[in-house]
VEXDREN-2710 file (C-alpha; in Angstrom, 1 decimal):
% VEXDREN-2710
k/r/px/py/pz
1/UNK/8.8/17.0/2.7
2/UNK/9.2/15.8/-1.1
3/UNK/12.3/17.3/-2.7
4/UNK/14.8/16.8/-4.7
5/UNK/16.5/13.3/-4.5
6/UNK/20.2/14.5/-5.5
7/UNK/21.0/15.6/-1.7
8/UNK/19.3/12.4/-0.2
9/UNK/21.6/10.3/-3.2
10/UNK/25.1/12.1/-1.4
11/UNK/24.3/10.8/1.4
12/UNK/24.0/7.2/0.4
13/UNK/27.2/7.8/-1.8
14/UNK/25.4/6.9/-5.1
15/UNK/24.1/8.3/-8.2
16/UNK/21.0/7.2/-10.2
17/UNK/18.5/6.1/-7.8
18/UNK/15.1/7.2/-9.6
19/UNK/13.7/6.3/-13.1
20/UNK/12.9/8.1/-15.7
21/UNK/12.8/7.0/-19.0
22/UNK/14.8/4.0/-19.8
23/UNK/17.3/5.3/-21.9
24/UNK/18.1/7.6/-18.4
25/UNK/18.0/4.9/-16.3
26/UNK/21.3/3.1/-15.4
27/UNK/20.4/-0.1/-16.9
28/UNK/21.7/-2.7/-13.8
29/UNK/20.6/0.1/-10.8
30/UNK/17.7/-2.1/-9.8
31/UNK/17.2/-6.0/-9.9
32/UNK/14.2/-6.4/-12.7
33/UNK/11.8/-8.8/-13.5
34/UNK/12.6/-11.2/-16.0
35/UNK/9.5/-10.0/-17.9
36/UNK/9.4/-6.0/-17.6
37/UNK/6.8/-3.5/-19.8
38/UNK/9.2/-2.0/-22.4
39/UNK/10.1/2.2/-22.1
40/UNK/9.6/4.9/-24.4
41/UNK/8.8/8.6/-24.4
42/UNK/5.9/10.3/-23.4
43/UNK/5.1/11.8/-26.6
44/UNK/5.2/8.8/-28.9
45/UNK/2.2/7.3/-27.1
46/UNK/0.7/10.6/-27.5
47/UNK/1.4/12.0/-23.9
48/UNK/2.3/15.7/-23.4
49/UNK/5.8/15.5/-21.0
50/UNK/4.5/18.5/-19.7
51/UNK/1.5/17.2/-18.6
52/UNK/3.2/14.4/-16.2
53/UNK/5.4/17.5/-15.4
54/UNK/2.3/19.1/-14.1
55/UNK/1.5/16.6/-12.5
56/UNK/4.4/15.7/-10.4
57/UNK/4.6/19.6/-9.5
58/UNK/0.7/19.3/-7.9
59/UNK/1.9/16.4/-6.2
60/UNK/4.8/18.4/-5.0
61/UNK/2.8/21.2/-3.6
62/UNK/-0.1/18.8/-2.3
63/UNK/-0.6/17.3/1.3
64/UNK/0.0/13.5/-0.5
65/UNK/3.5/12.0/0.0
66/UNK/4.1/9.8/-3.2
67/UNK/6.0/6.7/-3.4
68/UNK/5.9/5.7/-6.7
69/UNK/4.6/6.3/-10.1
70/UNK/4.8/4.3/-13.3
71/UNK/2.4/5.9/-15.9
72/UNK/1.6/3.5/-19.4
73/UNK/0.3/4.0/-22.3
74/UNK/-0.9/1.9/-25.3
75/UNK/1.2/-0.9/-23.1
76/UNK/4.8/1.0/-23.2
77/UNK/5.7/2.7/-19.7
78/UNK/6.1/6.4/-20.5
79/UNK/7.3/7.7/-17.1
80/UNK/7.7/6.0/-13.5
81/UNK/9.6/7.3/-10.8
82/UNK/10.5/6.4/-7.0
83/UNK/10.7/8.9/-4.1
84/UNK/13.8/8.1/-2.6
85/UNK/14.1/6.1/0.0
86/UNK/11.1/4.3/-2.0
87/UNK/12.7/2.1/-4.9
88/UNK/11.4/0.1/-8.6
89/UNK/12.9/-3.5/-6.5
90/UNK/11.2/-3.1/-3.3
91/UNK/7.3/-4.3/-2.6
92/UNK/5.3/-1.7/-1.2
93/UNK/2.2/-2.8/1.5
94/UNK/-1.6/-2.6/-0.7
95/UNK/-3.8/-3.2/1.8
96/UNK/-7.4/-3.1/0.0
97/UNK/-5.4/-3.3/-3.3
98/UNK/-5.3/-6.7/-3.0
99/UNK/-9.1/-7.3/-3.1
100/UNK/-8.5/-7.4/-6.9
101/UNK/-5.8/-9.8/-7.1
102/UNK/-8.1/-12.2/-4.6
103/UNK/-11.1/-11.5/-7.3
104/UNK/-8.6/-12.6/-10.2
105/UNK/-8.2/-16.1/-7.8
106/UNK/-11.8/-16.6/-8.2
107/UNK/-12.1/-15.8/-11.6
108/UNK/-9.4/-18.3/-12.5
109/UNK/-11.4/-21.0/-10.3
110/UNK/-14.6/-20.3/-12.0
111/UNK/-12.8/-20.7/-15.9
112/UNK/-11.9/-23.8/-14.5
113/UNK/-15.0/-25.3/-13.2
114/UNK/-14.3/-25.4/-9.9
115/UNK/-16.7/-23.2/-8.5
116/UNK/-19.5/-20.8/-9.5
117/UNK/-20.4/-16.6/-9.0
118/UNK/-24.3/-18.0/-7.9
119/UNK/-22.6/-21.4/-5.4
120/UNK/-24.5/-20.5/-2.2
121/UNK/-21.7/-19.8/0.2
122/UNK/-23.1/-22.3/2.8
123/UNK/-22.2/-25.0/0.6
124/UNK/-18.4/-24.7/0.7
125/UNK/-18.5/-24.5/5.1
126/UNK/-20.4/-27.4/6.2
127/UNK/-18.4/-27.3/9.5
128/UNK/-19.0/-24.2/10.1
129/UNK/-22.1/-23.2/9.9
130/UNK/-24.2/-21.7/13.0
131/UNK/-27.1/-24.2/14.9
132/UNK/-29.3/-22.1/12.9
133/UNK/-29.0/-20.9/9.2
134/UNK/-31.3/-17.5/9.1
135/UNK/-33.1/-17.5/4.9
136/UNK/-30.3/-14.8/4.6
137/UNK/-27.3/-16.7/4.8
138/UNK/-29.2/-19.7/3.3
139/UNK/-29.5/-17.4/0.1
140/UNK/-25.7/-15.8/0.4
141/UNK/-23.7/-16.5/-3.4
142/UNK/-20.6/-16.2/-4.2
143/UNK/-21.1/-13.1/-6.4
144/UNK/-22.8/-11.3/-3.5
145/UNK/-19.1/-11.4/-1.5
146/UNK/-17.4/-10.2/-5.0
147/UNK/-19.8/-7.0/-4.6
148/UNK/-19.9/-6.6/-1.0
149/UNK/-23.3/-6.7/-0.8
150/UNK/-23.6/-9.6/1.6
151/UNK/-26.4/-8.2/3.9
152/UNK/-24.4/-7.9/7.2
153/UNK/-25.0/-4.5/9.4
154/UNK/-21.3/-4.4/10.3
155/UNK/-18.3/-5.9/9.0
156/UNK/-17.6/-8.7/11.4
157/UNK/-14.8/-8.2/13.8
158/UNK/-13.1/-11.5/13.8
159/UNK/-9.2/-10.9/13.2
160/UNK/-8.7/-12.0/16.9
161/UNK/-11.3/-15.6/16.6
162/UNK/-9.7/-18.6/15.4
163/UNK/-12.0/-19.5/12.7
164/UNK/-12.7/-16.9/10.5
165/UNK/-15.6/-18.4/8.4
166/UNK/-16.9/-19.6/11.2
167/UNK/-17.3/-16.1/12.9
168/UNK/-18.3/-14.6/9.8
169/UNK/-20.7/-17.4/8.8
170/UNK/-22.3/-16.8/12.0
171/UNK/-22.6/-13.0/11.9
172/UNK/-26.6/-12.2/11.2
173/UNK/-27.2/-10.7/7.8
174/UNK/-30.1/-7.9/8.3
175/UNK/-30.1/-7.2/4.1
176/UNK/-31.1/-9.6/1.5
177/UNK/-27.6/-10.3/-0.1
178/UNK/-27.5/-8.7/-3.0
179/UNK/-29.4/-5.5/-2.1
180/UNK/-27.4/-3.8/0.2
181/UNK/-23.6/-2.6/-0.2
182/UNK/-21.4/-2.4/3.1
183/UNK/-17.6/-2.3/2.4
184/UNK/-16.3/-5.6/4.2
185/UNK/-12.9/-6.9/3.6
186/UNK/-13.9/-10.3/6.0
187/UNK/-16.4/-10.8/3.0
188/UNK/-13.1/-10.5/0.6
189/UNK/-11.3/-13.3/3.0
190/UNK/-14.4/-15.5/2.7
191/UNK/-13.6/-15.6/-1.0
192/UNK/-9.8/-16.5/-0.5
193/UNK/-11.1/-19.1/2.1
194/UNK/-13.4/-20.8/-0.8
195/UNK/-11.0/-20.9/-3.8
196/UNK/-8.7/-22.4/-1.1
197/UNK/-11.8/-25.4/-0.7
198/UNK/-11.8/-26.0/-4.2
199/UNK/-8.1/-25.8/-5.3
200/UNK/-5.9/-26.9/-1.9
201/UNK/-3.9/-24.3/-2.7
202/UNK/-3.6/-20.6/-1.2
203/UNK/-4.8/-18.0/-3.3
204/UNK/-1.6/-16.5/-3.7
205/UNK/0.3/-20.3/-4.5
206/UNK/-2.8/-20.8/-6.9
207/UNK/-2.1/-17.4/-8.4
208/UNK/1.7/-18.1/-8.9
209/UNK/1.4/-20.1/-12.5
210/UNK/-1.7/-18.5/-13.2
211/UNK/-0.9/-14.8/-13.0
212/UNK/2.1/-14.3/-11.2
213/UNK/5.0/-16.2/-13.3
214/UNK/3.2/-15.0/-16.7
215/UNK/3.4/-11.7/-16.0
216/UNK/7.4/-11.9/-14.4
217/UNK/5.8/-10.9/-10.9
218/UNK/8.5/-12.4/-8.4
219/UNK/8.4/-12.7/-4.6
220/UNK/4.9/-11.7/-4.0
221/UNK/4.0/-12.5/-0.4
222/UNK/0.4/-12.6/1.8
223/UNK/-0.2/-12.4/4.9
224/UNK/-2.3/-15.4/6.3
225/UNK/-4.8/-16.6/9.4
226/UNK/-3.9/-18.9/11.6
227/UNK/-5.5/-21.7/9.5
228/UNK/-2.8/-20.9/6.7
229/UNK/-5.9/-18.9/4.4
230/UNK/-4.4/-15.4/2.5
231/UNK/-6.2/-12.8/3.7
232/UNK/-7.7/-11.8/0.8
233/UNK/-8.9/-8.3/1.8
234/UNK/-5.5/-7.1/2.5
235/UNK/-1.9/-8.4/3.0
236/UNK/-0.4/-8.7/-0.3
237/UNK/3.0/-6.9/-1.1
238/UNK/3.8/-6.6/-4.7
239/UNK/6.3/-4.3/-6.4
240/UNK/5.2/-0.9/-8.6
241/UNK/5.6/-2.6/-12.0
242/UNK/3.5/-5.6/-11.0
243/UNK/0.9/-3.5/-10.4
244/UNK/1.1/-2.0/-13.6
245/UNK/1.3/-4.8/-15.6
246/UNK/-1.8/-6.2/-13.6
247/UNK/-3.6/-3.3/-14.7
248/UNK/-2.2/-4.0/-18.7
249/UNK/-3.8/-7.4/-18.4
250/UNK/-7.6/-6.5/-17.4
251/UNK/-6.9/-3.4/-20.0
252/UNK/-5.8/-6.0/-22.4
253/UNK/-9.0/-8.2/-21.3
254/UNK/-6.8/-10.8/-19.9
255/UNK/-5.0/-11.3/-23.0
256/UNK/-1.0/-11.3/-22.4
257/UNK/1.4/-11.8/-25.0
258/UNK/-0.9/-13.4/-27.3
259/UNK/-2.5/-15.9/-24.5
260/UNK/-5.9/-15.5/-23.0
261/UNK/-4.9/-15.5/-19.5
262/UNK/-7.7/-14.8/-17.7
263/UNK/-11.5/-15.2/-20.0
264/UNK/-12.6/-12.3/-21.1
265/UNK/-15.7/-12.5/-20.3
266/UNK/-14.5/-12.6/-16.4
267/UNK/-12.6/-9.3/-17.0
268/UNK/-16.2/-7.5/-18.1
269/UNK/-17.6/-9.5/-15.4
270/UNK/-15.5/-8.2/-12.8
271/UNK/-14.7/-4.6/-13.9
272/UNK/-18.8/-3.8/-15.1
273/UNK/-20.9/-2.2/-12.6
274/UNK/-23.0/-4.4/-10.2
275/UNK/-23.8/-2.4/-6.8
276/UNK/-24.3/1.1/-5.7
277/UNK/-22.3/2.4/-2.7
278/UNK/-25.0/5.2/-0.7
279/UNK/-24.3/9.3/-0.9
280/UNK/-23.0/9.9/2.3
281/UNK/-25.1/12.1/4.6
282/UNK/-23.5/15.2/4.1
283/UNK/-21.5/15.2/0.8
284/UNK/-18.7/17.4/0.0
285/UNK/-19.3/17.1/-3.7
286/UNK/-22.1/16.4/-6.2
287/UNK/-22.2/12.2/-6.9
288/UNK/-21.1/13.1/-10.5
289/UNK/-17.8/14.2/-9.5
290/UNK/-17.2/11.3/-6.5
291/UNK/-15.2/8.8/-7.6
292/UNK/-16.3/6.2/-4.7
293/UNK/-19.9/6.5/-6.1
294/UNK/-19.4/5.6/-9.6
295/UNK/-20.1/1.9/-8.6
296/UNK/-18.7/-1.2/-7.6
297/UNK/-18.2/-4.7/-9.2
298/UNK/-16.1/-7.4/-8.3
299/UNK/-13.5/-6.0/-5.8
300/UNK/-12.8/-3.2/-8.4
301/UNK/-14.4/0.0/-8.3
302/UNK/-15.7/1.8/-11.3
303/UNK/-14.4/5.4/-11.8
304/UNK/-15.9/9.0/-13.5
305/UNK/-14.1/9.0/-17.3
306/UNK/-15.0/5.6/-17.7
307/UNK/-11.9/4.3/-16.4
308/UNK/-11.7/1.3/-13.1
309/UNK/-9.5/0.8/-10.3
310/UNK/-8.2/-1.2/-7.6
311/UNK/-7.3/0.7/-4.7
312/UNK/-6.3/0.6/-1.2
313/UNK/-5.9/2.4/1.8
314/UNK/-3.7/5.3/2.1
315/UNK/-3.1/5.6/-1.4
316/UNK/-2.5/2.6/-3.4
317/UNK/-4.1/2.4/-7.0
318/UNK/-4.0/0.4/-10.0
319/UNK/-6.1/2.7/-12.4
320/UNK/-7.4/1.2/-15.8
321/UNK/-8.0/4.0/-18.4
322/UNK/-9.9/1.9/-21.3
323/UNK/-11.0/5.2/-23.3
324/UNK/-7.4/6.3/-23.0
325/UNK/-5.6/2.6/-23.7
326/UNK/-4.1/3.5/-20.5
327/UNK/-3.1/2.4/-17.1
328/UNK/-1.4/4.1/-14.2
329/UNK/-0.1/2.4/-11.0
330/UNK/0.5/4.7/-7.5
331/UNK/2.4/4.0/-4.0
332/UNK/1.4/6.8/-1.3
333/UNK/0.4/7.8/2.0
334/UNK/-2.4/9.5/1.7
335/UNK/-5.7/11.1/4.1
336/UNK/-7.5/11.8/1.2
337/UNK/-7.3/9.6/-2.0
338/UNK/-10.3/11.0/-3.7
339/UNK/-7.3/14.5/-4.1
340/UNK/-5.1/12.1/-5.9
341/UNK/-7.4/10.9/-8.5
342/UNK/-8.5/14.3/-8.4
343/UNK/-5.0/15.4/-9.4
344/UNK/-5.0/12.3/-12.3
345/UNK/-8.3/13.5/-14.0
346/UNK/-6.8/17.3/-14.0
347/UNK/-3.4/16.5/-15.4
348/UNK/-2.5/13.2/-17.0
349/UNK/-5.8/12.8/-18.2
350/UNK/-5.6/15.9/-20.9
351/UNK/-2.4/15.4/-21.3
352/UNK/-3.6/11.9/-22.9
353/UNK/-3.8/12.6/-26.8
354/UNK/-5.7/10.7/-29.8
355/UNK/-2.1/10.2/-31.6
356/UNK/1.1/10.7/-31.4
357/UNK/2.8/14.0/-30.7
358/UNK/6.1/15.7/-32.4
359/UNK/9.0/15.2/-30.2
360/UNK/9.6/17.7/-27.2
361/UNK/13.3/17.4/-26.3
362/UNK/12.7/20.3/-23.9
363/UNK/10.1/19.0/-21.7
364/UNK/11.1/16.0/-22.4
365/UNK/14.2/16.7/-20.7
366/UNK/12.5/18.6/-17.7
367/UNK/10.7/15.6/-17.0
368/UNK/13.3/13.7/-16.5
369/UNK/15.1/15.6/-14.5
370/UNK/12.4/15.7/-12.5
371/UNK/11.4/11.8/-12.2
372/UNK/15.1/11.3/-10.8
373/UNK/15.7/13.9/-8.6
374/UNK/12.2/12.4/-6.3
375/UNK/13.4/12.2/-3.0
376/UNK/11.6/12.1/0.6
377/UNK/14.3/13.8/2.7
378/UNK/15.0/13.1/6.1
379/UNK/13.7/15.6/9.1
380/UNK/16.3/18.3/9.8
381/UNK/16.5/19.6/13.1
382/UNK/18.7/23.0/12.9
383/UNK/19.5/22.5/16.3
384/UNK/22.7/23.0/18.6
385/UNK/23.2/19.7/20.0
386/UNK/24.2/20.0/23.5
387/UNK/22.4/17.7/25.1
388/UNK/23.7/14.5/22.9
389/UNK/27.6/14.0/24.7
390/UNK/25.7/14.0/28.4
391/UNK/23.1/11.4/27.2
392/UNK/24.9/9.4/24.6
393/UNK/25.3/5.4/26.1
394/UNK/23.2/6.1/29.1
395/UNK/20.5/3.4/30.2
396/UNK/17.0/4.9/31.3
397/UNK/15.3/2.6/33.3
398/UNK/11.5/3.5/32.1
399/UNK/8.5/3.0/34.7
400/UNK/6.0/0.3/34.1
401/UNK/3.9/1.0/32.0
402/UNK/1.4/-1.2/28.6
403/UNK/4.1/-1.2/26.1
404/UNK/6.1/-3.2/28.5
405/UNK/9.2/-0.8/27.7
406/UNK/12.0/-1.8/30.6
407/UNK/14.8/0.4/29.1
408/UNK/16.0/2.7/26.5
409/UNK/19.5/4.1/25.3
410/UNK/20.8/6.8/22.9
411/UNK/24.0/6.2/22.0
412/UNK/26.3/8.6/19.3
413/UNK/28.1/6.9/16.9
414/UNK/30.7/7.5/14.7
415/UNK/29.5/9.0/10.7
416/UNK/26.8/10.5/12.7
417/UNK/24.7/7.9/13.3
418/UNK/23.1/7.0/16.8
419/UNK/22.0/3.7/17.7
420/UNK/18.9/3.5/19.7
421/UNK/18.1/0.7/21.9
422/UNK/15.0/-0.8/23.1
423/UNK/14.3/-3.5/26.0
424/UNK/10.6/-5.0/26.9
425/UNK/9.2/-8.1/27.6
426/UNK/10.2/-9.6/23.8
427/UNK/13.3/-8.9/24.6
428/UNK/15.8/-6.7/22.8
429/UNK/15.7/-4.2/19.7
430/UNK/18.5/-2.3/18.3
431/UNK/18.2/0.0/15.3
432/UNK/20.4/2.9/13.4
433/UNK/19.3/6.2/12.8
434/UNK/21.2/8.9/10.6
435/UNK/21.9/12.2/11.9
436/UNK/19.6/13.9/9.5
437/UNK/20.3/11.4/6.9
438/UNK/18.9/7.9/6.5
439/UNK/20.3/5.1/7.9
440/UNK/19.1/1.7/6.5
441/UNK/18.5/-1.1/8.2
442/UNK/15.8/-4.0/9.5
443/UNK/14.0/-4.1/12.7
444/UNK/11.2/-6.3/14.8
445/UNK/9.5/-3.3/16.2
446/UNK/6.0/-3.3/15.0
447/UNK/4.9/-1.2/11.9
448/UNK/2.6/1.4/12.0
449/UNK/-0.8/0.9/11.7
450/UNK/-0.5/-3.1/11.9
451/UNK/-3.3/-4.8/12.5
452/UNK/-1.7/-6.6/15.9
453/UNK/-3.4/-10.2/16.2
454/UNK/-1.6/-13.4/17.3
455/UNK/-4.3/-14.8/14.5
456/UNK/-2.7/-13.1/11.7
457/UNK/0.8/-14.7/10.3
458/UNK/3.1/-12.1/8.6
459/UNK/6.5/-10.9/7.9
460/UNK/7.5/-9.7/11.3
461/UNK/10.9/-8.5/10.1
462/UNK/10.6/-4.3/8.9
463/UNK/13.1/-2.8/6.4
464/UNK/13.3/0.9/7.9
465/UNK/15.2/4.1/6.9
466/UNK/15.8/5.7/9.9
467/UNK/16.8/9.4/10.8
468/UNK/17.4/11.6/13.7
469/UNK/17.2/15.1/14.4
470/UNK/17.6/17.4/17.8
471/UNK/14.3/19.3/17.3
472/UNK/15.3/20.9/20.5
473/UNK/18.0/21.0/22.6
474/UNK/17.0/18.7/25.1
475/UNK/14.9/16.5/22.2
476/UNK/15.5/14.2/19.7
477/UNK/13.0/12.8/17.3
478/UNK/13.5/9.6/15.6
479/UNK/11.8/9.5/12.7
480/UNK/11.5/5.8/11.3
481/UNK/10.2/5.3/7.4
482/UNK/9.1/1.6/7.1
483/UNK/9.8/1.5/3.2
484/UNK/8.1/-0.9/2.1
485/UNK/4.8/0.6/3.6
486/UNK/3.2/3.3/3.2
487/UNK/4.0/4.7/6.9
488/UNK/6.3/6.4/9.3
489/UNK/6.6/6.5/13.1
490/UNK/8.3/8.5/15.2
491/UNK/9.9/8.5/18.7
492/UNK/10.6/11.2/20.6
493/UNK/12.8/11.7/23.7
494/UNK/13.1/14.5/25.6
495/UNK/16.0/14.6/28.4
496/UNK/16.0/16.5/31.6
497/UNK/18.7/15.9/33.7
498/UNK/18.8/12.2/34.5
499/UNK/15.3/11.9/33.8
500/UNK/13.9/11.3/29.8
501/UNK/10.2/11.1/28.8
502/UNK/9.7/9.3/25.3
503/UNK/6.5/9.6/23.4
504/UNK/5.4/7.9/19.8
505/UNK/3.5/8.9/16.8
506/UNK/3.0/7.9/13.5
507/UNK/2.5/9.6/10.2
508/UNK/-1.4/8.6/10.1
509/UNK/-2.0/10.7/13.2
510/UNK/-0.3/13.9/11.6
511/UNK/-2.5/13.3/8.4
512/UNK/-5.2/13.5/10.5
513/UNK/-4.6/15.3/13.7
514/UNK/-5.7/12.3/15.6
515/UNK/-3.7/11.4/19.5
516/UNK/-1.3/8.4/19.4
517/UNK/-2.9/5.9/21.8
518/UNK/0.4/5.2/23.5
519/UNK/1.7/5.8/26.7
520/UNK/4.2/8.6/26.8
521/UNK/6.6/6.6/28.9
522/UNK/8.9/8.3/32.4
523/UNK/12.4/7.0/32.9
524/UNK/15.9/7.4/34.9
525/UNK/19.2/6.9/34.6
526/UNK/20.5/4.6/37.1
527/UNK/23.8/6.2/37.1
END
């Protein structure tokens, strides 16, 4: 449900929490980088307010849940905004967003000499190499991981090996490299694991003086395999503004603040068209008007209107607007991110003007009533209750079962809150949940959608928002909001008696319709 924020900002007892425009922003609401994109109005950069008003209101009535949105034109942020509990300070998950950062790593190494876009991939793994090197991966470059078009059939399924390159390396590759495109974010990893060869350094400790610290983006983490290599394909958490200001610097062809940061001639490099994705088999719109089949280059895609983009699952973009001097930087959760780019080429995109524009104090003011009022509001049950007092404290013993769930308990506390409690074989987890309001907090319970390997190191420490509501008498359903994700899960207990039955889902499966794979779980009071 995205509505208004002001009834989600009662709750926490403050005022203030979106973003408009800066001059409607309380100035010390959020911590800021040091080095921040500087604010003006729409119209002076020659965007329609009612345009981004548009905008926000076919978001509003869509099936995508927004996080964020920070809109910039001509280099000056116009609008941004953060659906509540979402906020400008937190990092927010990218998943295949960070294939472009990991390209930027290489394109740093190659200014410097230290490797090459045509270096035969074999080269940097002598260890590591199969008994037998098939022509194929004799002739695999560099540049043909940057394009995923390394000739494999499938993207190796290695998360769970403990060498990486060495599974991938050993993989066949059917396709002359360079012919073939098959998305493969194990191809993206190989091209962390080789700029971590020729620097020593992690990509994302090799990015730090490089990219990060010039462009004020602070506390970027990445996850990492168990032989300390970034991902690369996934796992970096970076906050809305860094994106956008990544986005200014290939638009500004890796210029920042008067310093070539990154050659321009890598920028052109990385964002021109070098591969072809295929039609799918039964298309659902003609190629012209698919924004996956504009082409792909070096871990950016190519998009219709002449614009690029990073992107990654679920809804995370960094688009690059050249013809526009734009850029525009998006948080969701999403089933269908070709609808959101769909809504960006309908409404921001005309709204884009050759000049300047008169002032429009009107929608001007519309617009930013309606960037602060974002808000994500919790579940609301409309419910009587009754069943809370009888089970409020109680211990249910559950059966055995995969999760390895030994107990849980529901207990009411006082500002309507309830904590619920979780025993298994790790041991203990405690969490609060609102009573139709969020509750904030931090928990060890694994996210949504996590790709669950003992190879892959991460935070394993969750910021949550969590709410509960009595969808039925007998029923409670947690709903928990991993912020600084794109996803939700949701438990849900159902009490009969001195028996309770617990089930899970997450917000993935209602996007799509699809069964959550766990157990619903039995248990019993022993009192």
């Amino acid at each position: 449900m995205q509505t208004t924020r002001r009834q989600f900002i009662q709750q926490l007892g403050f005022a203030g929490a979106g973003m408009a425009f800066s001059a409607a922003v309380p100035f010390d609401l959020f911590a800021k980088s040091k080095i921040s994109l500087p604010r003006t109005t729409p119209e002076i950069q020659g965007i329609d307010s009612a345009g981004i008003s548009a905008f926000l209101g076919a978001v509003a009535q869509s099936k995508h849940e927004f996080h964020s949105l920070m809109i910039v034109r001509h280099g000056h942020v116009v609008a941004e905004g953060w659906w509540a509990p979402y906020r400008a300070d937190l990092k927010h998950t990218l998943y295949s967003m960070s294939k472009s950062f990991t390209s930027t790593a290489v394109g740093f190494a190659v200014a410097e000499g230290k490797l090459k876009t045509s270096d035969l991939v074999v080269s940097f793994f002598p260890n590591d190499l199969p008994a037998t090197i098939s022509e194929n991966l004799a002739k695999l470059k560099v540049k043909d991981l940057l394009s995923m078009s390394v000739g494999q059939e499938a993207e190796p399924l290695i998360r769970n090996e403990d060498n990486w390159a060495k599974s991938f390396l050993a993989t066949p590759i059917k396709y002359t490299p360079g012919s073939v495109f098959l998305y493969n974010s194990i191809a993206t990893y190989m091209c962390s694991a080789i700029v971590q060869k020729v620097t020593g350094q992690k990509i994302v400790d090799y990015l730090k003086p490089r990219l990060f610290e010039p462009l004020g983006i602070e506390g970027a983490d990445w996850e990492e395999d168990s032989q300390g290599i970034n991902t690369g394909g996934w796992g970096l958490r970076v906050r809305t503004e860094d994106l956008a200001k990544f986005g200014q610097l290939y638009l500004q062809k890796g210029l920042w603040n008067g310093k070539q940061l990154i050659p321009k001639a890598w920028v052109e490099e990385a964002t021109t068209f070098k591969i072809q994705q295929p039609a799918p088999a039964k298309p659902t719109r003609s190629n012209d008007q698919n924004d996956w089949l504009q082409g792909y280059c070096y871990q950016f895609w190519r998009c219709r209107h002449n614009a690029f983009r990073g992107d990654g699952a679920f809804g995370q973009y960094t688009i690059v607007m050249p013809d526009q001097d734009a850029v525009i930087a998006i948080t969701s959760e999403t089933s269908n991110m070709q609808g959101i780019l769909d809504l960006v080429w309908e409404h921001l995109l005309p709204a884009m003007k050759s000049q300047s524009l008169p002032a429009n104090a009107l929608a001007n003011k519309e617009l930013k009533q309606q960037l602060v009022a974002l808000a994500l509001l919790p579940p609301k049950g409309g419910v009587i209750r009754s069943t809370a007092a009888k089970v409020s404290g109680k211990l249910f013993q559950i059966e055995p079962n995969s999760l390895n769930i030994e107990s849980i308990s529901l207990a009411y506390r006082e500002g309507d809150t309830y904590q619920f409690f979780i025993k298994d074989k790790a041991g203990e987890h405690r969490f609060i949940c609102g009573l139709e309001k969020w509750a904030f907090g931090e928990t060890d319970l694994s996210q949504p959608n996590l790709v669950v390997s003992p190879k892959i190191k991460r935070e394993r420490i969750s910021k949550i928002a969590a709410s509960g509501s009595w969808r039925e008498p007998n029923t409670f359903e947690i709903t928990m909001r991993y912020y600084e994700t794109p996803h939700r899960d949701f438990i849900t207990c159902k009490f009969e008696g001195d028996s309770v039955q617990v089930s899970f889902d997450n917000s993935m499966n209602r996007m799509s319709g699809a069964k959550d794979k766990r157990p619903v779980l039995q248990g019993k009071t022993s009192v």
